[in-house]
N, CA, C and O atoms as a GROMACS GRO file, in nm:
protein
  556
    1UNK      N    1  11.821  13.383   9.185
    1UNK     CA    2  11.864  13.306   9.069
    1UNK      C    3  11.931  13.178   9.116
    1UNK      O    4  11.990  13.158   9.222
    2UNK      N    5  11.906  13.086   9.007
    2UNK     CA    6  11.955  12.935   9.122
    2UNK      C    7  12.107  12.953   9.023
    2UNK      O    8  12.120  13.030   8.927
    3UNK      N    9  12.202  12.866   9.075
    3UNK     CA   10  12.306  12.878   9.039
    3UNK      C   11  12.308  12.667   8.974
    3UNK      O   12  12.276  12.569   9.041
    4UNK      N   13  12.345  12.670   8.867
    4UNK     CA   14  12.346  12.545   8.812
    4UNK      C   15  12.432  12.443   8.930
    4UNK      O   16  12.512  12.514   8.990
    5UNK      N   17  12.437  12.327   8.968
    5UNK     CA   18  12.496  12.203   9.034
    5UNK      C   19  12.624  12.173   9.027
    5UNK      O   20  12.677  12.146   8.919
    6UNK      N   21  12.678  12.174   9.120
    6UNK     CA   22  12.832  12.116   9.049
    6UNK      C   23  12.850  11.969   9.033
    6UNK      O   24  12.779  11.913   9.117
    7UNK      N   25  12.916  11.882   8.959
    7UNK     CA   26  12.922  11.814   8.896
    7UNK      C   27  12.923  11.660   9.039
    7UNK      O   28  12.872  11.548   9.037
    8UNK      N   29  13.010  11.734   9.144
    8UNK     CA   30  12.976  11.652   9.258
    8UNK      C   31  12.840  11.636   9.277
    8UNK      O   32  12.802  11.523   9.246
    9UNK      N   33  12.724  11.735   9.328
    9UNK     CA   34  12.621  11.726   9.356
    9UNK      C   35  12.530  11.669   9.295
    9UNK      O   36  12.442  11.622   9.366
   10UNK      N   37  12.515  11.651   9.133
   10UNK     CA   38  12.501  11.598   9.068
   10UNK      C   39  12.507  11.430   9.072
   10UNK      O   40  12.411  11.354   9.060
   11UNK      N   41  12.621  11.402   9.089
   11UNK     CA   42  12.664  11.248   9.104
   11UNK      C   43  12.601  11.210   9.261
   11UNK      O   44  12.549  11.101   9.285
   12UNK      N   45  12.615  11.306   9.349
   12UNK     CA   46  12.505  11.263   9.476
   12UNK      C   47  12.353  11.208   9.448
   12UNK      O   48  12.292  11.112   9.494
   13UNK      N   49  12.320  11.305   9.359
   13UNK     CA   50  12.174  11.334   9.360
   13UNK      C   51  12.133  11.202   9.277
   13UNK      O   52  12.024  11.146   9.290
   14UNK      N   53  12.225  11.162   9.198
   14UNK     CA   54  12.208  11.016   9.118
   14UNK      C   55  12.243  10.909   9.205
   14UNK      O   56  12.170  10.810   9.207
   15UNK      N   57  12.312  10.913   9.253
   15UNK     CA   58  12.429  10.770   9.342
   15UNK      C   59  12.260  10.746   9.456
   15UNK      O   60  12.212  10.638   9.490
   16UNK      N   61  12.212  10.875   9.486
   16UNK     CA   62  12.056  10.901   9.594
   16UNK      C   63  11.936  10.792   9.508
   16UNK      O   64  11.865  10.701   9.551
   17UNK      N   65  11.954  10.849   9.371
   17UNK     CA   66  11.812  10.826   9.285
   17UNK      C   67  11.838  10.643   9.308
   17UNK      O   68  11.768  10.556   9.359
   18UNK      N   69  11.977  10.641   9.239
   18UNK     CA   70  11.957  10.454   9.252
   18UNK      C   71  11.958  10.393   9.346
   18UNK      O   72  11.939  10.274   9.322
   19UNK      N   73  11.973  10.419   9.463
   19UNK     CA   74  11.966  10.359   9.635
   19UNK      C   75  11.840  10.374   9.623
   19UNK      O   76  11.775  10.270   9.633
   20UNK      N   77  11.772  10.489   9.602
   20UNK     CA   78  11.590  10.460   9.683
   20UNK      C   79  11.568  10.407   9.579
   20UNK      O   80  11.475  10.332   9.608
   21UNK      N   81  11.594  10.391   9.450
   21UNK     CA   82  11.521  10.247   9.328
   21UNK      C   83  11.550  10.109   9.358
   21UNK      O   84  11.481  10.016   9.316
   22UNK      N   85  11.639  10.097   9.422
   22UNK     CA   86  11.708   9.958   9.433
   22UNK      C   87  11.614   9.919   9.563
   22UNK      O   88  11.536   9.824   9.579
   23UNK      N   89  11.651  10.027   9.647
   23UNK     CA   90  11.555   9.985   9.766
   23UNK      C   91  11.398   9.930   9.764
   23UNK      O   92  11.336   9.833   9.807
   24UNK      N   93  11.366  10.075   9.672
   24UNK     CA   94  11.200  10.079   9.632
   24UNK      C   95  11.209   9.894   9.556
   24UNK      O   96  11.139   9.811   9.613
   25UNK      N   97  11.264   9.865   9.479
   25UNK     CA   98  11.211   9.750   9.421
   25UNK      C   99  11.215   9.605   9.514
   25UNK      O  100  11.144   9.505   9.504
   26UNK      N  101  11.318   9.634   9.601
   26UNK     CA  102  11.397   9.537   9.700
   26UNK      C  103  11.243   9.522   9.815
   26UNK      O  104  11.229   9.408   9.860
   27UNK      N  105  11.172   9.590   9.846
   27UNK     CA  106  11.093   9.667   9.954
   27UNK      C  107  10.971   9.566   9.882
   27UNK      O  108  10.949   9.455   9.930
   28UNK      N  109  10.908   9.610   9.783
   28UNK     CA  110  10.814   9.558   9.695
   28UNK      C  111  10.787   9.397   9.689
   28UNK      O  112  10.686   9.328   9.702
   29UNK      N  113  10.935   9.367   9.660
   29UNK     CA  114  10.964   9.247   9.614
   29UNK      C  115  10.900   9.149   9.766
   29UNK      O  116  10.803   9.074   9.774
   30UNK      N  117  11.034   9.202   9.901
   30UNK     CA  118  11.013   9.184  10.006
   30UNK      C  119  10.848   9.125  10.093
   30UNK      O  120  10.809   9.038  10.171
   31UNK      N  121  10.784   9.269   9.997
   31UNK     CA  122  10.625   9.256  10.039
   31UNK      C  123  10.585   9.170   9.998
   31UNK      O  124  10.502   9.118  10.072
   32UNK      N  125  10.608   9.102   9.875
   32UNK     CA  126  10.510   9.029   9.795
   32UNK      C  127  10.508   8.890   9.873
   32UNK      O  128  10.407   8.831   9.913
   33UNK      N  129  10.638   8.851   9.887
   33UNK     CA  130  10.727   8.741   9.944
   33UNK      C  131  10.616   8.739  10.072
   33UNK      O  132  10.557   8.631  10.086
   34UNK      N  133  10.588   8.832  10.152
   34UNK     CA  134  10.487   8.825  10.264
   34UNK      C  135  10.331   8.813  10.192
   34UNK      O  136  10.242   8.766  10.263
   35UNK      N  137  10.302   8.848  10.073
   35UNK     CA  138  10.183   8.792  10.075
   35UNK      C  139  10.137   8.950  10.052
   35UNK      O  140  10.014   8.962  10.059
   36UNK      N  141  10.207   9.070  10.026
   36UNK     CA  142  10.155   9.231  10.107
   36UNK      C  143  10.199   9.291   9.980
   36UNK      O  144  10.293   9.266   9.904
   37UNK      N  145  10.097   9.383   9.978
   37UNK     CA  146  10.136   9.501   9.867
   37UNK      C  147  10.276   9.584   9.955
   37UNK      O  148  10.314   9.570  10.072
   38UNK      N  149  10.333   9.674   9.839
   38UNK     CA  150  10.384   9.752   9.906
   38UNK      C  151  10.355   9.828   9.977
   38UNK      O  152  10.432   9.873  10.061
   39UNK      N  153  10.210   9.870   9.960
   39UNK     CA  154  10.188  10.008  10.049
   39UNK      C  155  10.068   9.949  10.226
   39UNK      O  156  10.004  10.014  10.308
   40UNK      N  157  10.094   9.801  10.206
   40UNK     CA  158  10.022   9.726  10.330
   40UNK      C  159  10.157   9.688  10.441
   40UNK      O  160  10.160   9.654  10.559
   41UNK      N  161  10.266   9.715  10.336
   41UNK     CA  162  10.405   9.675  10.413
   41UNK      C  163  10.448   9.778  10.472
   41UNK      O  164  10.483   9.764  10.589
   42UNK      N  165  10.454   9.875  10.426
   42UNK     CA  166  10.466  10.016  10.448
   42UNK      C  167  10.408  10.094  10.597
   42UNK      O  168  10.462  10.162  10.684
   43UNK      N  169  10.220  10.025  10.564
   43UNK     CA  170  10.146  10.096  10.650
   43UNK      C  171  10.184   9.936  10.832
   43UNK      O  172  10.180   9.951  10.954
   44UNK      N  173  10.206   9.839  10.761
   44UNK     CA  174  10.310   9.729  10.907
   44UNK      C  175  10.409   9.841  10.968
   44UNK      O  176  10.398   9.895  11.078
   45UNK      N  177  10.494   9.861  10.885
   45UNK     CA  178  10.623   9.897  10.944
   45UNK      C  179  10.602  10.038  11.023
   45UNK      O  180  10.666  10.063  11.125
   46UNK      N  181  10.507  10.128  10.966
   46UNK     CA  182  10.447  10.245  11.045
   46UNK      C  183  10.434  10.226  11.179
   46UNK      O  184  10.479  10.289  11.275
   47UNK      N  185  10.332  10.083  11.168
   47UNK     CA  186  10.270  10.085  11.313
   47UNK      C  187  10.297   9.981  11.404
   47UNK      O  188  10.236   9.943  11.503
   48UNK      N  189  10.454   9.921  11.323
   48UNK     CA  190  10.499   9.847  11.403
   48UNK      C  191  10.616   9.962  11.533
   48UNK      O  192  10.704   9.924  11.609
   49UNK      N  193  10.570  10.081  11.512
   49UNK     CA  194  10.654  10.151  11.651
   49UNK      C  195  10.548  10.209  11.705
   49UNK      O  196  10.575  10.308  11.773
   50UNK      N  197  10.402  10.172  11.694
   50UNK     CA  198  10.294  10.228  11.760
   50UNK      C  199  10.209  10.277  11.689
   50UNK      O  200  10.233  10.331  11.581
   51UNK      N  201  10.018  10.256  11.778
   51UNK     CA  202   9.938  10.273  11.732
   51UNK      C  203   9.889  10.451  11.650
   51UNK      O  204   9.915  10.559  11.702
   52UNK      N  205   9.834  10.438  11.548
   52UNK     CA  206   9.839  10.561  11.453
   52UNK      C  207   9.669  10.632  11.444
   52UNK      O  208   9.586  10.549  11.409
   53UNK      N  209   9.626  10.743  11.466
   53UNK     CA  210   9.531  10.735  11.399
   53UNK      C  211   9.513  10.748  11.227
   53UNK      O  212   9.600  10.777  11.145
   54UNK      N  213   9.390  10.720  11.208
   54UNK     CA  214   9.386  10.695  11.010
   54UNK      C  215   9.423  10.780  10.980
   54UNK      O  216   9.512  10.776  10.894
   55UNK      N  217   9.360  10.966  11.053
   55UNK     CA  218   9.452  11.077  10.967
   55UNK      C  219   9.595  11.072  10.964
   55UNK      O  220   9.643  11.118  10.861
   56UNK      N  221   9.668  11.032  11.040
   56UNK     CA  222   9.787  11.048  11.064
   56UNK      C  223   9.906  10.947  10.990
   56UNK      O  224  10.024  10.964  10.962
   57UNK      N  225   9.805  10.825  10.974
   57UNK     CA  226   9.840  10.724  10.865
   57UNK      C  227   9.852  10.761  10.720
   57UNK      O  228   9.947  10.768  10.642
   58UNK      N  229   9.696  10.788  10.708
   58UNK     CA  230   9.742  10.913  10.595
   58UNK      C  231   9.812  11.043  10.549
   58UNK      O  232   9.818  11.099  10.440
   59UNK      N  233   9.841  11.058  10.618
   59UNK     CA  234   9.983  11.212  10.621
   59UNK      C  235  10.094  11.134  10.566
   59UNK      O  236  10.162  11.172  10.472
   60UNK      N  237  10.112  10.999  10.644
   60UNK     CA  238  10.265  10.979  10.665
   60UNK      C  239  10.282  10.890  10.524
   60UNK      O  240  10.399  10.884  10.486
   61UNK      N  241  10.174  10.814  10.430
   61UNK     CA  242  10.189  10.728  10.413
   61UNK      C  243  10.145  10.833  10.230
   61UNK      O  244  10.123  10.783  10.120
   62UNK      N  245  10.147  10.939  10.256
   62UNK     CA  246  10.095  11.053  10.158
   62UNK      C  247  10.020  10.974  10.079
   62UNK      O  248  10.075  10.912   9.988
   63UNK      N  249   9.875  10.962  10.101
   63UNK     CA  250   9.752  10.939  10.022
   63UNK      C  251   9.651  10.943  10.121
   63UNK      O  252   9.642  10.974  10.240
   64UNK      N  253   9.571  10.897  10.024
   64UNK     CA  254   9.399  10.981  10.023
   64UNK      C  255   9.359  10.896  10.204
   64UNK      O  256   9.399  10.781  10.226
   65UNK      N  257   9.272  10.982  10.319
   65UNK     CA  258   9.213  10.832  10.399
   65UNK      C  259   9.139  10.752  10.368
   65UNK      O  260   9.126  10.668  10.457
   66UNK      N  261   9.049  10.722  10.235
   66UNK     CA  262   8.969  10.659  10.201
   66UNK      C  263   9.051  10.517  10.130
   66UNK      O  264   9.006  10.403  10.120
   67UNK      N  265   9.207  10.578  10.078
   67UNK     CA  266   9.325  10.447  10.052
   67UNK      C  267   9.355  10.382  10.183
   67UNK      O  268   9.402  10.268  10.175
   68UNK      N  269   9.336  10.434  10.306
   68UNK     CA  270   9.386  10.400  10.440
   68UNK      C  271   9.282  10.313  10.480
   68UNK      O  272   9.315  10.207  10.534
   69UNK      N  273   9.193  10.331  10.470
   69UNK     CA  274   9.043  10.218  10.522
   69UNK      C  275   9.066  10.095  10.405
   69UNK      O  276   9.055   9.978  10.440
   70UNK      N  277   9.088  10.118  10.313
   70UNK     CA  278   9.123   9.982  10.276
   70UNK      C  279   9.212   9.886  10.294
   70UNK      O  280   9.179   9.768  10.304
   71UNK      N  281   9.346   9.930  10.301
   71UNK     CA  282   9.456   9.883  10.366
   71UNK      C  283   9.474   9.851  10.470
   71UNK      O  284   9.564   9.771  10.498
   72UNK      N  285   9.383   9.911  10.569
   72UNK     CA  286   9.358   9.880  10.718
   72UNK      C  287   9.261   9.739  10.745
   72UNK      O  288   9.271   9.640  10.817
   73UNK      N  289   9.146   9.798  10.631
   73UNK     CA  290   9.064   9.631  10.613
   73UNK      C  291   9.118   9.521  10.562
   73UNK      O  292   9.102   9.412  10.617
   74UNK      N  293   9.176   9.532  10.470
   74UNK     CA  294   9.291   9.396  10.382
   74UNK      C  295   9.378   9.354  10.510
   74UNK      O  296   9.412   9.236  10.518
   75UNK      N  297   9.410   9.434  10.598
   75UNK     CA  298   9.531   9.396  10.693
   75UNK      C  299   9.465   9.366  10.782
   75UNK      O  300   9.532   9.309  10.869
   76UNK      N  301   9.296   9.383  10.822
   76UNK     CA  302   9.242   9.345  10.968
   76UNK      C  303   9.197   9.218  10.931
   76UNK      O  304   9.235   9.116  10.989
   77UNK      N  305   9.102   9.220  10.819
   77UNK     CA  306   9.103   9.087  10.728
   77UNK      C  307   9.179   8.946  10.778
   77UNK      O  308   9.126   8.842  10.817
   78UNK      N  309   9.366   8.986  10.761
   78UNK     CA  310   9.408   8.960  10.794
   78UNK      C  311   9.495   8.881  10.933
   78UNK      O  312   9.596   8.812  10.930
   79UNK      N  313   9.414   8.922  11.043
   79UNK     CA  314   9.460   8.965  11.121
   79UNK      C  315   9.588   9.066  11.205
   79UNK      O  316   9.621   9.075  11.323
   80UNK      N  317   9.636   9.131  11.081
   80UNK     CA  318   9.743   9.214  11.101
   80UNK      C  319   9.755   9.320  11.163
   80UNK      O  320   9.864   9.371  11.190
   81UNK      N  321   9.639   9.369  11.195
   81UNK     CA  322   9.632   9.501  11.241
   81UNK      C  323   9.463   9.477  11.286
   81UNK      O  324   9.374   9.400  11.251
   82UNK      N  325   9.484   9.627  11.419
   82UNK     CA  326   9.313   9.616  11.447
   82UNK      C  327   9.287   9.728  11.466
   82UNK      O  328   9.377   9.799  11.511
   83UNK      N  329   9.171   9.781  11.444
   83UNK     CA  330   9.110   9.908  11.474
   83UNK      C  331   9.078   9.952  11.638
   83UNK      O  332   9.031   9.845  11.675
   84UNK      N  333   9.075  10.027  11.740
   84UNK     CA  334   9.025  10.046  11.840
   84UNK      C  335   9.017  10.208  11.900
   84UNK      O  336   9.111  10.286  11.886
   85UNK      N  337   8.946  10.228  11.939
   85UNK     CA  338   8.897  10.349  12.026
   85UNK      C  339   8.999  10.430  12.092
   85UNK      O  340   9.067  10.354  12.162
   86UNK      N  341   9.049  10.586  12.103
   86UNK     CA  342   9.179  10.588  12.109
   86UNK      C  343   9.101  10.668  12.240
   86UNK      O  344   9.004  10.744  12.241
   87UNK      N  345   9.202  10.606  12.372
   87UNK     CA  346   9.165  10.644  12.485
   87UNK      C  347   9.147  10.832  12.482
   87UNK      O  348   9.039  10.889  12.494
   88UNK      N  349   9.218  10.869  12.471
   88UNK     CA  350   9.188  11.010  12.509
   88UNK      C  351   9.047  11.058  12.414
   88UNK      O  352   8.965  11.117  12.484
   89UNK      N  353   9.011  11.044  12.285
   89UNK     CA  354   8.932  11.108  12.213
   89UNK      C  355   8.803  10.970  12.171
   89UNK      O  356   8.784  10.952  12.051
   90UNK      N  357   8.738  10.898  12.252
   90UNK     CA  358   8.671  10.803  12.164
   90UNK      C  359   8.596  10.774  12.028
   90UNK      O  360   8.540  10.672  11.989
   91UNK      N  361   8.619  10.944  11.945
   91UNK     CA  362   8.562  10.976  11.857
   91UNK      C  363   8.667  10.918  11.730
   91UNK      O  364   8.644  10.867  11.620
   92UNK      N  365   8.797  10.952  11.806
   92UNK     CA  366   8.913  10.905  11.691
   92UNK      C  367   8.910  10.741  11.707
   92UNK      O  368   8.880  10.685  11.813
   93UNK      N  369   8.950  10.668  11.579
   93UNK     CA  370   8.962  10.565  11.597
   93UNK      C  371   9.156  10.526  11.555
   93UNK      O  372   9.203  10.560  11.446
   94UNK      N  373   9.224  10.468  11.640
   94UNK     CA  374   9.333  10.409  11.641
   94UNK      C  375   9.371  10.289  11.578
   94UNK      O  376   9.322  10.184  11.621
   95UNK      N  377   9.455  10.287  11.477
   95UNK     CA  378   9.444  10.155  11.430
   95UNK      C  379   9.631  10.072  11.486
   95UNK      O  380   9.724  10.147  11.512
   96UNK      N  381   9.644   9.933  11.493
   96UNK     CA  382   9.742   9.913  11.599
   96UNK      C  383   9.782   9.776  11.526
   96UNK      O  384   9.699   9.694  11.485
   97UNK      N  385   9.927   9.763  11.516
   97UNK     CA  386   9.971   9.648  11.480
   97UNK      C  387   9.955   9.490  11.570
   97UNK      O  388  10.013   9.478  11.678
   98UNK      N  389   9.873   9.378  11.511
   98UNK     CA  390   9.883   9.292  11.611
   98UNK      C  391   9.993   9.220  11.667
   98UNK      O  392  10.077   9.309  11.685
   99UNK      N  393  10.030   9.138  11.695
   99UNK     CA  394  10.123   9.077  11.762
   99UNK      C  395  10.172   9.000  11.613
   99UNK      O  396  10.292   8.979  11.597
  100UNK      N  397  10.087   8.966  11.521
  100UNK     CA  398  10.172   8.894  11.416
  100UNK      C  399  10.152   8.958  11.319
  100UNK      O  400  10.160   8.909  11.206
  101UNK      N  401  10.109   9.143  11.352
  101UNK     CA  402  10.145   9.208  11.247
  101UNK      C  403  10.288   9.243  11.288
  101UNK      O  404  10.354   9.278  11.191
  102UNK      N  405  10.357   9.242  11.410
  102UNK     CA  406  10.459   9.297  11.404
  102UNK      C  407  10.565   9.199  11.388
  102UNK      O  408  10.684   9.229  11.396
  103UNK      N  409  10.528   9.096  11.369
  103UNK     CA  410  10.574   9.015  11.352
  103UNK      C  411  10.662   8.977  11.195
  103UNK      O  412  10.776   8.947  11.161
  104UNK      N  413  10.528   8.999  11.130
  104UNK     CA  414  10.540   9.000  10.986
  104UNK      C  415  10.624   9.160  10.977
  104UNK      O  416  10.716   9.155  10.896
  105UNK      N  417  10.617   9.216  11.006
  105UNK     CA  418  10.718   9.342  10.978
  105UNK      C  419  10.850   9.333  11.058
  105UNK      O  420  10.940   9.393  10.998
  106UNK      N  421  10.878   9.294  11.141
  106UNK     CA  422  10.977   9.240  11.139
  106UNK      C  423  11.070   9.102  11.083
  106UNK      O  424  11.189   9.081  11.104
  107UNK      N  425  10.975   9.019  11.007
  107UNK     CA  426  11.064   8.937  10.905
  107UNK      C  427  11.098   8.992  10.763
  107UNK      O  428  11.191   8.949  10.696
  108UNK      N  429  10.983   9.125  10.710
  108UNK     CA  430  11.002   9.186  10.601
  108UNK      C  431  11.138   9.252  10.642
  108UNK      O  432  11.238   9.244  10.571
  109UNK      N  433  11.136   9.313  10.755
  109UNK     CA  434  11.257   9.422  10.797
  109UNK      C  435  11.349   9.367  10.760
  109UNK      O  436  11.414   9.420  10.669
  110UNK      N  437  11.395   9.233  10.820
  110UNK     CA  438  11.516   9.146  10.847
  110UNK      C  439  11.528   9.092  10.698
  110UNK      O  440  11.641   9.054  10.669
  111UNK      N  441  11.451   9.085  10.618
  111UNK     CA  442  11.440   9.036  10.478
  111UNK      C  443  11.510   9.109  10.372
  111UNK      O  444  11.545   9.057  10.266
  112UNK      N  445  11.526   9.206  10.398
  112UNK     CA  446  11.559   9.319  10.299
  112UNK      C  447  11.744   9.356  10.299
  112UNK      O  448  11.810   9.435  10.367
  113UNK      N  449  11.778   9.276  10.211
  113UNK     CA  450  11.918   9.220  10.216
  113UNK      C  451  11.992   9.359  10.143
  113UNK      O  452  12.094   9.410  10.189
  114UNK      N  453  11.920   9.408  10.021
  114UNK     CA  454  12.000   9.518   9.960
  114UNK      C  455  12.070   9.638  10.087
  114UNK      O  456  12.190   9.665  10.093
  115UNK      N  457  11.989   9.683  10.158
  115UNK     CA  458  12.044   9.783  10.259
  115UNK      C  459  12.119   9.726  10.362
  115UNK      O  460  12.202   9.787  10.430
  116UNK      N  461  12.094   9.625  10.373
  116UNK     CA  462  12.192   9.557  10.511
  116UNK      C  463  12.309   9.526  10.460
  116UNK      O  464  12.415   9.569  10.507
  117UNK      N  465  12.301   9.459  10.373
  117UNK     CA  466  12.460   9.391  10.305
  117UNK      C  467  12.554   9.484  10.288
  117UNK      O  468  12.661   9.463  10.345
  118UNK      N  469  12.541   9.610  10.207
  118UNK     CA  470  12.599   9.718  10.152
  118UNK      C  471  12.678   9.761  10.288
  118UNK      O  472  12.799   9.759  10.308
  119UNK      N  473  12.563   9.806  10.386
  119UNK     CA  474  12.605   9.890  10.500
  119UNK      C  475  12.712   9.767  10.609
  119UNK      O  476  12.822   9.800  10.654
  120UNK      N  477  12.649   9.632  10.634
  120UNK     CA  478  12.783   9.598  10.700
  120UNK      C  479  12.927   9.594  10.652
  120UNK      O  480  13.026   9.581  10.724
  121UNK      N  481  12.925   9.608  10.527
  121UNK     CA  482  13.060   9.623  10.483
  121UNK      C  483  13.157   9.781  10.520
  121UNK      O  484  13.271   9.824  10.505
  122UNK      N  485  13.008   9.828  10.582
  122UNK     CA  486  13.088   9.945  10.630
  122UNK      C  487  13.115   9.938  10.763
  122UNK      O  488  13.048   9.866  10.838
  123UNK      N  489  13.226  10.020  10.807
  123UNK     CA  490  13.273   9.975  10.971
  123UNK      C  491  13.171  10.053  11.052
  123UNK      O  492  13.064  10.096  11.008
  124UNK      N  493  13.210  10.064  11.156
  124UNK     CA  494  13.063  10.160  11.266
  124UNK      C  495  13.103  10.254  11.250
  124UNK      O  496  13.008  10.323  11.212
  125UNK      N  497  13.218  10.331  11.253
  125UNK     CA  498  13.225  10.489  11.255
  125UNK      C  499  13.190  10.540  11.125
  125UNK      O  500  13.132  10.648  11.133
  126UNK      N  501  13.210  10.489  10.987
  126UNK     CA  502  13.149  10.501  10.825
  126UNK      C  503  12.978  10.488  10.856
  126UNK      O  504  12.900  10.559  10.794
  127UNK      N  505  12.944  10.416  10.931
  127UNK     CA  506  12.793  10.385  10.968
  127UNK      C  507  12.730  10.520  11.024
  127UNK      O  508  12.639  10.591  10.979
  128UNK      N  509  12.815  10.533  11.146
  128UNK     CA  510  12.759  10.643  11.225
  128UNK      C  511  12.736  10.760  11.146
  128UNK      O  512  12.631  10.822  11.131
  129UNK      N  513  12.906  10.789  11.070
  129UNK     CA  514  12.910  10.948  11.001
  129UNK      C  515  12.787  10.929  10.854
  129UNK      O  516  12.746  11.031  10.798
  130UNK      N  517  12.744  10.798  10.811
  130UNK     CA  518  12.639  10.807  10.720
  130UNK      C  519  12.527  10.870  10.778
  130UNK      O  520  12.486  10.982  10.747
  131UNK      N  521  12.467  10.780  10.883
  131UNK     CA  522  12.375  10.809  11.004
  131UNK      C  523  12.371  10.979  10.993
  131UNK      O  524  12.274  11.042  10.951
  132UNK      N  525  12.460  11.022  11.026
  132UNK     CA  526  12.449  11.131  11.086
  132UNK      C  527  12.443  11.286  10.946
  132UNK      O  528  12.391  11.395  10.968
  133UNK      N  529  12.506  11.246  10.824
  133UNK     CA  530  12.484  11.287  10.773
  133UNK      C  531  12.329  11.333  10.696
  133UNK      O  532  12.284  11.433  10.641
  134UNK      N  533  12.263  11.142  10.743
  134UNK     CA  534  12.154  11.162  10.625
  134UNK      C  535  12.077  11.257  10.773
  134UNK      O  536  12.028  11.365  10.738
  135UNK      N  537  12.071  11.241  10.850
  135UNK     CA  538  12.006  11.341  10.970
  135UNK      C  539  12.005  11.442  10.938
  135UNK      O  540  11.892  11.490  10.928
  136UNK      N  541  12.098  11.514  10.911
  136UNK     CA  542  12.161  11.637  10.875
  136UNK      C  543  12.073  11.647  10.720
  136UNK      O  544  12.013  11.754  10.711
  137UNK      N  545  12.062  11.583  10.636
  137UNK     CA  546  11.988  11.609  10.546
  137UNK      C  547  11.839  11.635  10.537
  137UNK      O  548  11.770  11.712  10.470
  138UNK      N  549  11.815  11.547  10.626
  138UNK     CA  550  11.659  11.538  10.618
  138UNK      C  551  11.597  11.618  10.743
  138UNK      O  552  11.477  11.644  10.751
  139UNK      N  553  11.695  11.657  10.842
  139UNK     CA  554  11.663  11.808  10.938
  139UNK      C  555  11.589  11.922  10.882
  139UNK      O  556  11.568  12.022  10.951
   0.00000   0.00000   0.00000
């Protein structure tokens, strides 16, 4: 039997909902400003910490791979990203941020003022124990 919320948890679970809305719209906005859907900004920032294969793009990015071949083409299009042969399996194909895809994901990164502003007002040890909490959450 679930036991109803207490009135704290509650006010978490909201104070949560409007941070990822504020963010989500902040993120969007961010993209557009680059020229990028949200979910082409999304699939930058993925593979701006390394090359992905498409299934794995699709896991992370939760949709279909047939949404991932397009986004991958709009962004190769681009020059943002490139497709290539993933050494161990040549059957898989790897897709890899270029040099001014990571580029562009790192000015979206640095762009995105709602989460940065908030948090330097917090000192490093308020930083850390956030840090460490949301860890603890999402463990």
């Amino acid at each position: 039997m679930n036991l109803p919320a207490s009135p704290l948890t509650l006010e978490v679970i909201d104070l949560i909902g409007t941070m990822v809305s504020r963010f989500h719209d902040e993120y969007e906005a961010a993209a557009a400003d680059h020229q990028l859907t949200g979910a082409q900004a999304r699939l930058l920032a993925l593979l701006s910490h390394g090359p992905l294969p498409m299934r794995r793009i699709a896991e992370q990015l939760k949709c279909e791979p047939s949404n991932v071949t397009g986004l991958v083409d709009r962004l190769e299009a681009r020059t943002l990203v490139q497709r290539r042969p993933d050494p161990a399996d040549r059957r898989v194909k790897l897709v890899a941020a270029t040099d001014a895809g990571r580029r562009t994901a790192d000015r979206l990164r640095s762009s995105l003022d709602f989460a940065r502003e908030p948090l330097a007002a917090l000192e490093d040890q308020e930083r850390a124990t956030l840090r460490n909490l949301l860890r603890r959450i999402l463990a």
